[in-house]
C-alpha positions in Angstrom: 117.0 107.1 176.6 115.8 107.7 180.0 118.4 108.6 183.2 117.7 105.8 184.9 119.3 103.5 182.1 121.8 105.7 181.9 123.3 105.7 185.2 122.7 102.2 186.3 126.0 100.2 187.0 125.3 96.7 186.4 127.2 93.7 184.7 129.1 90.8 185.8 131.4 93.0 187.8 128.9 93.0 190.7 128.4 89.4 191.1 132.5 89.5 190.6 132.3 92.1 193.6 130.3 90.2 195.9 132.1 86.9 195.5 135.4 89.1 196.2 133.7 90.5 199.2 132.7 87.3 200.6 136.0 86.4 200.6 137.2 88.5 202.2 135.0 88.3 205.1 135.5 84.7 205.7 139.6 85.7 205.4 138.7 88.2 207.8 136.3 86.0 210.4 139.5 83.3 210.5 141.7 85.5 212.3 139.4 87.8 213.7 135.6 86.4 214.4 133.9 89.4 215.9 135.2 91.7 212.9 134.0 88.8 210.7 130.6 89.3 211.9 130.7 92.8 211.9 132.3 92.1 208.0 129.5 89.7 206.9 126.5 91.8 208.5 127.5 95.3 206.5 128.3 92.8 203.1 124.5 91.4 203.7 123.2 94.6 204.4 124.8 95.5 201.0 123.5 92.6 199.0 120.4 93.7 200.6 120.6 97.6 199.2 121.6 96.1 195.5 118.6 94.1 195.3 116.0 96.7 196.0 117.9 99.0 193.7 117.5 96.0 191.2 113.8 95.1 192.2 113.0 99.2 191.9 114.8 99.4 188.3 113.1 96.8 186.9 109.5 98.3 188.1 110.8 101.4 186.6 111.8 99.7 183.2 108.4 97.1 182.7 106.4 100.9 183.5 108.3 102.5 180.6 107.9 99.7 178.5 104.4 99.5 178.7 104.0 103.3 178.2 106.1 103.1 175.3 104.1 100.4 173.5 100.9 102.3 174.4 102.4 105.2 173.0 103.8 103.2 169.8 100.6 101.5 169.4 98.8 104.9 169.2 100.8 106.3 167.2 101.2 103.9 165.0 97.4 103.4 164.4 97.1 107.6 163.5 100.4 107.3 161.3 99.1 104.5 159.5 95.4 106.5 159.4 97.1 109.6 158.5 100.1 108.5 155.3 100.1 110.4 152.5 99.1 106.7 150.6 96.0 104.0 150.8 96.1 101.0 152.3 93.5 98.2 151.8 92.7 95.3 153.3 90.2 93.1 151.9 88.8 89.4 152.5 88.1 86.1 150.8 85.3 87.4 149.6 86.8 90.3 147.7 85.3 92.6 149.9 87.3 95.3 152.0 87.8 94.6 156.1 89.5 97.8 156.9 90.7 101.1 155.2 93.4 103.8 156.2 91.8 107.6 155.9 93.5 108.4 152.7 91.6 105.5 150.8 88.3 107.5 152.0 89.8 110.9 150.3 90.7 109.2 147.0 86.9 107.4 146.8 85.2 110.9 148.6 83.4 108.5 151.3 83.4 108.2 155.2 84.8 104.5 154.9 84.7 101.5 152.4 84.3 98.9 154.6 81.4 96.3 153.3 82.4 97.5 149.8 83.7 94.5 147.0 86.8 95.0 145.3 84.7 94.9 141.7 83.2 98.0 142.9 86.2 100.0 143.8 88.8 98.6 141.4 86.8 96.8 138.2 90.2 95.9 136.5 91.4 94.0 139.1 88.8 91.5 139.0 90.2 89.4 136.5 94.0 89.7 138.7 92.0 88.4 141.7 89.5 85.5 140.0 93.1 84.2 138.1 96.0 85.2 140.4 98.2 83.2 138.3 97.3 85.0 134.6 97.0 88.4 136.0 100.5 89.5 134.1 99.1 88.7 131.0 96.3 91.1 130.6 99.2 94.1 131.3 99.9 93.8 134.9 103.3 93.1 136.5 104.2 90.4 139.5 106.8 89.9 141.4 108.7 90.9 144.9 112.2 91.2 146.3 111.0 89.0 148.7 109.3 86.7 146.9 106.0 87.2 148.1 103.2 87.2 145.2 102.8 91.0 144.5 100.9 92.5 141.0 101.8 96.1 140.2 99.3 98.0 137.6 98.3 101.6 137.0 94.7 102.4 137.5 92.2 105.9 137.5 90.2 107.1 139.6 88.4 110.4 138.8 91.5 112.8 137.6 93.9 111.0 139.8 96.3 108.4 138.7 97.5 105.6 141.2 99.9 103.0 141.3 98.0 100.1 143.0 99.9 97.5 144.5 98.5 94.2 145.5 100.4 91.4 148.0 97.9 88.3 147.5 99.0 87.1 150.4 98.4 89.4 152.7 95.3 90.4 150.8 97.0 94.0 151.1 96.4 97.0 148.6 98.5 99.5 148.5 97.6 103.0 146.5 100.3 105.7 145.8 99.0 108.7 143.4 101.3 109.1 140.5 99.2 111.8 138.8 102.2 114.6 138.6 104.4 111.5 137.2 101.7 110.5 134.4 101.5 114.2 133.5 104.9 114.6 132.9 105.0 110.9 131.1 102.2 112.2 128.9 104.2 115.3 128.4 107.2 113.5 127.6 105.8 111.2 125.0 103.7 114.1 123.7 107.2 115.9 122.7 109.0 113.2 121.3 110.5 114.0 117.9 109.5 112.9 114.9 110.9 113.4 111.7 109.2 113.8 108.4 109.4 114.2 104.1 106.9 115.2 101.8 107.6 114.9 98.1 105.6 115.9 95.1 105.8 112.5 93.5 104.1 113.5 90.3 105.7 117.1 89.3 107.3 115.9 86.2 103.8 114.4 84.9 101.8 116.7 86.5 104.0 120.1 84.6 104.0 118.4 81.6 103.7 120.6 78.4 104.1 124.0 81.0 106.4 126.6 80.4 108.9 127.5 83.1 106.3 130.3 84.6 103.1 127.7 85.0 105.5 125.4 86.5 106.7 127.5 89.4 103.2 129.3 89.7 102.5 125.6 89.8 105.1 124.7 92.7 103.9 127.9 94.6 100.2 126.9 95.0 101.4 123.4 96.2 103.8 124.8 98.3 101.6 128.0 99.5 98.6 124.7 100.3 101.1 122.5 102.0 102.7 125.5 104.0 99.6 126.0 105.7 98.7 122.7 106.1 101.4 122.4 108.2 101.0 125.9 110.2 97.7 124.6 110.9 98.8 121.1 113.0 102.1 122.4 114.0 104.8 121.2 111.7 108.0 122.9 111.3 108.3 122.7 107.3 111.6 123.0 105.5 112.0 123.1 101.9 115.1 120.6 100.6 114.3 121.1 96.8 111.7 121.8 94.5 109.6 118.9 95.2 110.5 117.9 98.2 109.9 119.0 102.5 111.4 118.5 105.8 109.1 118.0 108.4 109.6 117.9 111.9 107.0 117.8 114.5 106.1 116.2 118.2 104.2 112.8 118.5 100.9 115.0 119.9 101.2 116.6 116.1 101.8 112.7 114.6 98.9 111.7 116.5 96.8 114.7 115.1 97.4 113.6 111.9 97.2 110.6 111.8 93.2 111.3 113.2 93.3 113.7 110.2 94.2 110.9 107.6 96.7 113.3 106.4 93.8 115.4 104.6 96.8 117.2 102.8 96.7 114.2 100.2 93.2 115.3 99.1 93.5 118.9 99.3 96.5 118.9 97.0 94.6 116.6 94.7 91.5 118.0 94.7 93.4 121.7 94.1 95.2 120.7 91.4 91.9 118.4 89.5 91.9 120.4 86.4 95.4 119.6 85.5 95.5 116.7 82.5 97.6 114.6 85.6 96.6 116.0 89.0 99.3 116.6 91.5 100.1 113.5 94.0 102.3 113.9 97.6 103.7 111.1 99.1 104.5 111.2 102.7 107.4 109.1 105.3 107.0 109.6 109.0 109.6 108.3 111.1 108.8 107.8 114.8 109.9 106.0 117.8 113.9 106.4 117.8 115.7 108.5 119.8 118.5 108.8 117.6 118.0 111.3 115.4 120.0 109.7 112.6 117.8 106.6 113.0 114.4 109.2 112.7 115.9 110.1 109.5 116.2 106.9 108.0 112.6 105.8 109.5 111.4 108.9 107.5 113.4 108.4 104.3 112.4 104.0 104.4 108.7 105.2 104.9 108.7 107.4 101.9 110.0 104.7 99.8 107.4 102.4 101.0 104.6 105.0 100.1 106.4 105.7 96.6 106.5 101.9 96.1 102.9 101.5 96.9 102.5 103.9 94.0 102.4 107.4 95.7 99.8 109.9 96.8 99.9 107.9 100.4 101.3 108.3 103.5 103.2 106.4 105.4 103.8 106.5 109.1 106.7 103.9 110.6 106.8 104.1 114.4 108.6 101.2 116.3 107.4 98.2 114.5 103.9 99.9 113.2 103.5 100.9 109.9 100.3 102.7 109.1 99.4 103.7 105.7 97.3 106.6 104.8 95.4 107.6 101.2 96.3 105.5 98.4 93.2 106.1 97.1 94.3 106.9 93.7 95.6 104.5 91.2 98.9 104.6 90.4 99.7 107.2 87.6 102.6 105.3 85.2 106.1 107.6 85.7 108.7 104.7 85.2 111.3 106.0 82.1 113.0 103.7 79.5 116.3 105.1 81.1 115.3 102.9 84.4 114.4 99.9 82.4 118.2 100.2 80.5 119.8 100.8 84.0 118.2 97.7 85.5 118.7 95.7 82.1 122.2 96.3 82.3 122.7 95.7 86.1 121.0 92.5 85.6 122.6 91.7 83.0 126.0 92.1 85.0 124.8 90.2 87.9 124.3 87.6 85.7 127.5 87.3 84.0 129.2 87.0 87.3 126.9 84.3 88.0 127.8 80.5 87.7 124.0 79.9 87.7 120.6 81.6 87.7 118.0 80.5 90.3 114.2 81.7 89.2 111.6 82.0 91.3 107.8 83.1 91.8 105.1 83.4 94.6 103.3 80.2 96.3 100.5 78.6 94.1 102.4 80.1 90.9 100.2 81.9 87.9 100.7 82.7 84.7 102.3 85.7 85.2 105.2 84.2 87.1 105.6 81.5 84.8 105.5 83.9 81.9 108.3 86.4 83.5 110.2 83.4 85.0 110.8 82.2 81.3 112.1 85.9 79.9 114.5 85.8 83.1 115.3 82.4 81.9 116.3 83.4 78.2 118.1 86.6 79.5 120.6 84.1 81.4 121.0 81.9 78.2 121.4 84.4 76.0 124.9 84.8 77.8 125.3 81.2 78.3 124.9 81.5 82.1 122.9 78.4 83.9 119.8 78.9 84.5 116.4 77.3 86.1 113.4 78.0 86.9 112.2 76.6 90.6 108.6 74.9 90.7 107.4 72.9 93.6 104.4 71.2 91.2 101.0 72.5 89.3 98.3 74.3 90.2 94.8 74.4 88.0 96.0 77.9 87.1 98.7 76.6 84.9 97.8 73.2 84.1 97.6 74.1 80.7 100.3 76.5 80.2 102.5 73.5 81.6 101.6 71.4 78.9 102.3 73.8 76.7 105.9 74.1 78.2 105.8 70.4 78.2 106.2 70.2 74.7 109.3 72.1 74.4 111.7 69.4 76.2 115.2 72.0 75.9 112.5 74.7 77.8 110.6 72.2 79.9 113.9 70.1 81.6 114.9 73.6 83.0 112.2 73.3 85.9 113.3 72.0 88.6 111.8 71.8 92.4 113.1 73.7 95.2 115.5 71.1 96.9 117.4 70.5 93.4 117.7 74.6 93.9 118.6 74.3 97.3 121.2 71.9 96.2 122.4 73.7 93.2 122.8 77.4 95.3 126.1 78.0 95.5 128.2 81.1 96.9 127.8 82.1 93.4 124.8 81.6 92.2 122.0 84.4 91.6 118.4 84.3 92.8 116.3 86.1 90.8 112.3 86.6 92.6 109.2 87.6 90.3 105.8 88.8 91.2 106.7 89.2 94.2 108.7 90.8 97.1 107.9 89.0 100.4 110.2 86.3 101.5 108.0 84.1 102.8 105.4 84.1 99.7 108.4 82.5 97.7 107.9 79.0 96.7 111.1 78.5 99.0 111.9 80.8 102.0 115.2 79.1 102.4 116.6 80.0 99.0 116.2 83.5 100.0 117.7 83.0 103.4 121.0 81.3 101.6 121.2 83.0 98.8 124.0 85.4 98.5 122.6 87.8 95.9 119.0 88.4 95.3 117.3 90.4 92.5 113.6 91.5 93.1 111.3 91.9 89.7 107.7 92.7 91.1 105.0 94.9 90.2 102.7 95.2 93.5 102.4 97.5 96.0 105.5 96.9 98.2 103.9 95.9 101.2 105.6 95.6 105.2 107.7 93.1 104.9 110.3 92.9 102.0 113.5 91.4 101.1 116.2 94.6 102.0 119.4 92.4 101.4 118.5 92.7 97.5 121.2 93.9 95.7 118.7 94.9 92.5 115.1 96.1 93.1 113.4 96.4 90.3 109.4 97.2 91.4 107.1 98.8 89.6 103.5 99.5 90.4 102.7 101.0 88.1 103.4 98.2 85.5 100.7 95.9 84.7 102.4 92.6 85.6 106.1 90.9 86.4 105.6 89.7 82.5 105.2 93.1 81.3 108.6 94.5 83.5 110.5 91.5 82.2 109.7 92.0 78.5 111.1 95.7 79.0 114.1 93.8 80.3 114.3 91.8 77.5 114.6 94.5 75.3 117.3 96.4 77.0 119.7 93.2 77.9 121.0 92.3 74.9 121.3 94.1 71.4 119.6 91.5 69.2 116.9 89.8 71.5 115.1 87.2 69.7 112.4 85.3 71.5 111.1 81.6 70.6 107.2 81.6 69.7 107.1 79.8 72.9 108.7 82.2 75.2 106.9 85.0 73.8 103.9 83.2 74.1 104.3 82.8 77.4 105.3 85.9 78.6 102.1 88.2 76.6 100.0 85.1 78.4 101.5 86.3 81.8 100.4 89.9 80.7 96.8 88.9 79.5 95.6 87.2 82.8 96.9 90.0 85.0 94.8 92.5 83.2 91.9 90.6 82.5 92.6 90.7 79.1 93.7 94.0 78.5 90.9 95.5 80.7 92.9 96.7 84.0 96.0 97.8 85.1 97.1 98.9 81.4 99.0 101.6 80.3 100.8 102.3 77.0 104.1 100.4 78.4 101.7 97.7 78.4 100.9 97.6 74.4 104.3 98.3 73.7 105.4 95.4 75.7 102.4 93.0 74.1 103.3 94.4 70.6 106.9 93.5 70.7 105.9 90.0 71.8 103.4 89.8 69.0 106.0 90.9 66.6 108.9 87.8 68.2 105.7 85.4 67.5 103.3 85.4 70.6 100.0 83.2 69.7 97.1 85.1 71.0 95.1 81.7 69.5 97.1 79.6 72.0 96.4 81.9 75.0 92.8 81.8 74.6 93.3 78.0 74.5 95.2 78.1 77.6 92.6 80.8 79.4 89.7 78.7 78.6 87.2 77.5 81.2 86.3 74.3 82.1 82.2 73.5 81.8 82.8 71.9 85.3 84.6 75.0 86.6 82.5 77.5 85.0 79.2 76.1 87.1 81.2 76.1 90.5 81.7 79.5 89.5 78.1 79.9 89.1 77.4 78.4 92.0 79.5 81.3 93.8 78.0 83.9 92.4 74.3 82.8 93.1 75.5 83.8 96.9 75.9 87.2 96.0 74.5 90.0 98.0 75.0 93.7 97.8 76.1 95.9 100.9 76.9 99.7 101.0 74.8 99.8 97.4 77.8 99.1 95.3 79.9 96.2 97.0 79.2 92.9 95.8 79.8 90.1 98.6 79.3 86.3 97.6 80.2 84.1 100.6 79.9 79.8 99.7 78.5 77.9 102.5 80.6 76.1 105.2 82.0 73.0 103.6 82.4 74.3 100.4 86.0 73.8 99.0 86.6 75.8 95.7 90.3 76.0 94.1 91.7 79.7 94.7 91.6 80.7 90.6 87.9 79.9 91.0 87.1 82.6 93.9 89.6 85.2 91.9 87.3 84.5 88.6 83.9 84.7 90.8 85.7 87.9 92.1 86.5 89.2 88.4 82.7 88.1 87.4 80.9 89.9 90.3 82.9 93.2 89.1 81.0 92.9 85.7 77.8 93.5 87.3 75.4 96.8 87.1 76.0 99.2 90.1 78.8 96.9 91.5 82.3 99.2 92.4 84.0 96.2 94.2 83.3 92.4 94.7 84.6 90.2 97.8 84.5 86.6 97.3 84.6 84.3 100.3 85.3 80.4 100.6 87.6 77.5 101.5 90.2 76.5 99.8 91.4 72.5 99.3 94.4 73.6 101.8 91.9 74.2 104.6 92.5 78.2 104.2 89.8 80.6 103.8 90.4 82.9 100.6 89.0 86.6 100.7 89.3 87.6 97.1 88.8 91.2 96.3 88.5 93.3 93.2 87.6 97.0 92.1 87.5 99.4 89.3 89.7 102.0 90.9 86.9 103.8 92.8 87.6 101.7 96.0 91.2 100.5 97.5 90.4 96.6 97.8 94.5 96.7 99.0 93.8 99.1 102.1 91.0 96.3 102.8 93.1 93.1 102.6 96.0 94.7 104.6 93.8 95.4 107.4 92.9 91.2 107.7 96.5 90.4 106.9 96.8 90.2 103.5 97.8 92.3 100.2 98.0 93.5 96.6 96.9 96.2 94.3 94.4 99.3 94.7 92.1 97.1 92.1 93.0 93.7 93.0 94.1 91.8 96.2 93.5 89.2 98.5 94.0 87.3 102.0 94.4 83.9 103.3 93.0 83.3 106.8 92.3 80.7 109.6 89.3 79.9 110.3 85.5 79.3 108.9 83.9 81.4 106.3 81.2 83.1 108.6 84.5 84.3 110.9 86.1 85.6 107.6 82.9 87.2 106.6 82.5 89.0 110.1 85.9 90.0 110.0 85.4 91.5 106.7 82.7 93.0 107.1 83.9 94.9 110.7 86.9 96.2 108.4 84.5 97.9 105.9 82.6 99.1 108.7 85.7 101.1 110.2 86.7 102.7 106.9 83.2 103.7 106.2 83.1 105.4 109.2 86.7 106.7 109.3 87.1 107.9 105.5 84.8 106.4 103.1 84.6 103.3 101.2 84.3 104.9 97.5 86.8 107.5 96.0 
């Protein structure tokens, strides 16, 4: 502060002074006139002094002032020129009005005045054109002081900036971030992530080797995988004999995954001219920072690639689950012992029961209806309630139904799902067939109330599934829920003995879900349709039943005449818009197409009388139809699955057709 200010007396107390003064001098002229005068002519000449002083001060003051803001002003305008940030402002017309220096650095030109906002900053076009959506293509809004402000990351050569826009104002504000986005990258680029690989085949794949060809076996696999993992920088630590700990940053995840885990091929393709070649599976875990929580991300995604029927890999980080390989078909390694355990659980569950709840997919086939009558006879055979839950009939079991129909004890135990929903007590069972989603069940909320669940399936297990199952019984490598049940059957009671009926049902179950014998078999599978033959299964009946209709047969025709071929061997029929054909029909058009010369997998396109678009798909094992139909939503085997979408046909068809694209180009279509 300048002297001037500082040693100027002023206040109240003068005026105070003066006033005193005054008084004095008219005290003082009373008695004594001439000193009065005398008084009153040195107070004026006083008064006279102060106000000069005051008239000089204030000159002195308005001069500093005026220098000061001169000085502020100048100052300001070479602080504002020079800060280590960019400032912007622009005008209606998205185009810039005036620039501080450091905005000229960051673009490398003498000034961007005259230049439009689309030129400088593109992504910001869309913020400015719709002010009030410009947080919903990533950006953030908001101020402390309520003033409409977006905040976004943007590049600009090298250089990262924070950009800062007041709307307002029409004010940009740049700060570089660069040395913050490095370390960010490097920070996400270290995260942990935790890993197992596990020979899922060893037992199959050392079958008939003595103990010396087994290890020499273990030791190329592990000598294969060790350098695999060397190569992409995986720390690798051997748990047991068939199974690795991995460990490994998300930069190595990510390097992987761009790899498509090529370990799953390598190991295959080393181990070829084994009778059963050797299969990995692979869990990744990634996203936690708990360590426990990596573990059991790892563990969960090793049982989901196991489930899906090995040599896969599957990557779980955050909420996306990314599978990897499965290229395969599943190689049958479920034991007798497992089908006794489960028998025997089940068979517990059930006598603590007071009733049985059954249940199968939406738009119910054969195969559930077959297994849901096995489950149904298991519960009787112990006298415990049971019923089987149908909404209503579908063309796919029209004729099974009447079948069933006939047999009034059998037929009276279908019910529809709000008799279940009123019959599910606290301790009742639900037992779920064909299927392991929650919301494919006929009735989600049975599922939601139920207190005890058991899972019989045979697909893949896909994303989502039911975890609050106290019995999981899945098996992909069976050929349907009517082959797993009839194991069941076997193992649940000591002297199982099946009506015509029920055994007719349940080999029915197995013939539609492998075409008759034609996929998906294995010897469980004859085993299974030979000890229904033997309790009285009419093969004469399910012909009946699996007959086509003349009507059906031609709309089936009429399919197939839109049939074109694309990469050589796929076979894609799409019907034209308007065309509403019942879903059995597109899976049979599907199962047709695959009959075809030079024809490796068929797609089968149309609407369905519920307004959905049905994608059918089918294979013979060279091509994984179930990678395909995950990608668009949907799900099922490696040689048979299928989607439901929104839509029109030519949208499902473009969809389809963009999928096939990005796994020709990633991987390959054909095995």
């Amino acid at each position: 502060m300048p002297k001037f200010l500082q040693q100027r007396w002023h206040g109240y107390y003068t005026v105070w002074a003066f006033m005193l003064m005054l008084l004095l001098v008219i005290i003082v002229t009373r008695y004594n006139w001439p000193l009065g005068i005398i008084s009153l002519i040195l107070v004026a000449a006083l008064c006279y002094l102060l106000l000069k002083a005051e008239m000089r001060y204030r000159k002195n003051l308005l001069e500093y002032i005026n220098g000061l803001s001169f000085r502020v002003k100048r100052v300001e305008g070479e602080a504002i020129s020079a800060l280590p940030f960019g400032i912007v402002l622009y005008g209606e017309d998205k185009a810039v009005e005036w620039n501080n220096r450091y905005v000229c650095k960051i673009f490398g030109q003498k000034t961007l005045v005259g230049m439009s906002l689309q030129e400088l900053f593109p992504s910001l076009t869309s913020v400015l054109n719709e002010k009030k959506e410009g947080h919903k293509d990533g950006h953030r809004e908001g101020s402390k002081d309520g003033s409409k402000q977006i905040h976004t990351e943007i590049k600009i050569g090298e250089s990262h900036f924070h950009l800062m826009l007041n709307l307002e104002e029409r004010l940009i504000y740049l700060y570089d971030i660069t040395e913050m986005v490095a370390l960010r990258e490097k920070y996400e680029a270290e995260k942990l992530a935790l890993g197992i690989i596990m020979m899922d085949n060893l037992d199959e794949a050392a079958q008939g080797m003595d103990d010396q060809q087994r290890t020499t076996l273990i030791a190329k696999v592990t000598a294969e995988i060790t350098e695999w993992a060397r190569q992409y920088g995986v720390y690798l630590r051997r748990l047991s004999s068939d199974r690795y700990l991995m460990m490994l940053n998300y930069q190595s995840l990510q390097e992987l995954e761009k790899s498509r885990f090529v370990i799953l091929d390598e190991v295959r393709e080393m181990t070829a001219e084994l009778k059963v070649p050797m299969t990995l599976s692979i869990g990744l875990g990634f996203g936690s920072e708990s360590i426990t929580e990596l573990g059991e991300l790892a563990q969960s995604s090793l049982d989901m690639a196991l489930g899906r029927g090995g040599d896969q890999a599957a990557v779980k980080a955050g909420q996306r689950l990314s599978f990897y390989g499965g290229k395969s078909n599943a190689v049958e390694k479920r034991t007798r012992v497992r089908a006794r355990v489960i028998a025997h659980a089940l068979r517990d569950l059930m006598q603590e029961s007071d009733k049985v709840l059954i249940m199968g997919h939406k738009m119910p086939d054969m195969d559930v209806i077959g297994a849901s009558i096995g489950v149904l006879k298991a519960a009787q055979m112990y006298n415990v309630e049971a019923y089987i839950v149908l909404p209503g009939r579908n063309p796919s079991i029209d004729r099974m139904m009447d079948q069933v129909q006939k047999d009034e004890k059998l037929f009276e135990r279908f019910i529809s799902p709000e008799q279940a929903l009123a019959l599910l007590g606290p301790h009742s069972l639900l037992v779920i067939v064909d299927t392991h989603k929650a919301s494919m069940t006929m009735e989600p909320k049975l599922v939601q109330n139920a207190s005890r669940v058991v899972v019989v399936d045979h697909h893949r297990r896909g994303e989502e599934f039911i975890n609050d199952a106290v019995l999981v019984y899945m098996e992909p490598y069976a050929s349907s829920a009517s082959e797993l049940v009839t194991e069941l059957l076997q193992y649940i009671h000591e002297k199982v003995q099946l009506t015509p009926m029920e055994a007719t049902m349940l080999l029915a179950g197995i013939t539609v879900d492998t075409k008759h014998f034609a996929l998906h078999t294995g010897s469980r599978t004859f085993e299974a349709a030979g000890f229904l033959r033997r309790s009285g299964a009419d093969t004469i009946q399910i012909q009946r039943m699996l007959k086509q209709d003349l009507q059906e047969y031609l709309a089936k025709s009429e399919v197939i005449k839109h049939a074109k071929m694309v990469y050589d061997h796929i076979a894609l029929a799409v019907t034209e818009p308007g065309t509403v054909i019942p879903q059995l029909l597109i899976a049979q058009a599907a199962d047709t197409l695959l009959n075809m010369t030079d024809v490796v997998a068929s797609f089968v396109i149309s609407e369905r009388p519920d307004g959905l678009i049905s994608i059918s798909a089918r294979s013979l094992g060279r091509m994984n139809v179930q990678v395909v139909m995950e990608r668009l939503g949907g799900g099922g085997h490696l040689t048979n699955a299928a989607v439901q979408l929104k839509g029109t046909v030519e949208e499902a068809e473009q969809k389809l057709l963009e999928v096939l694209s990005q796994i020709e180009e990633k991987e390959g279509l054909f095995e």
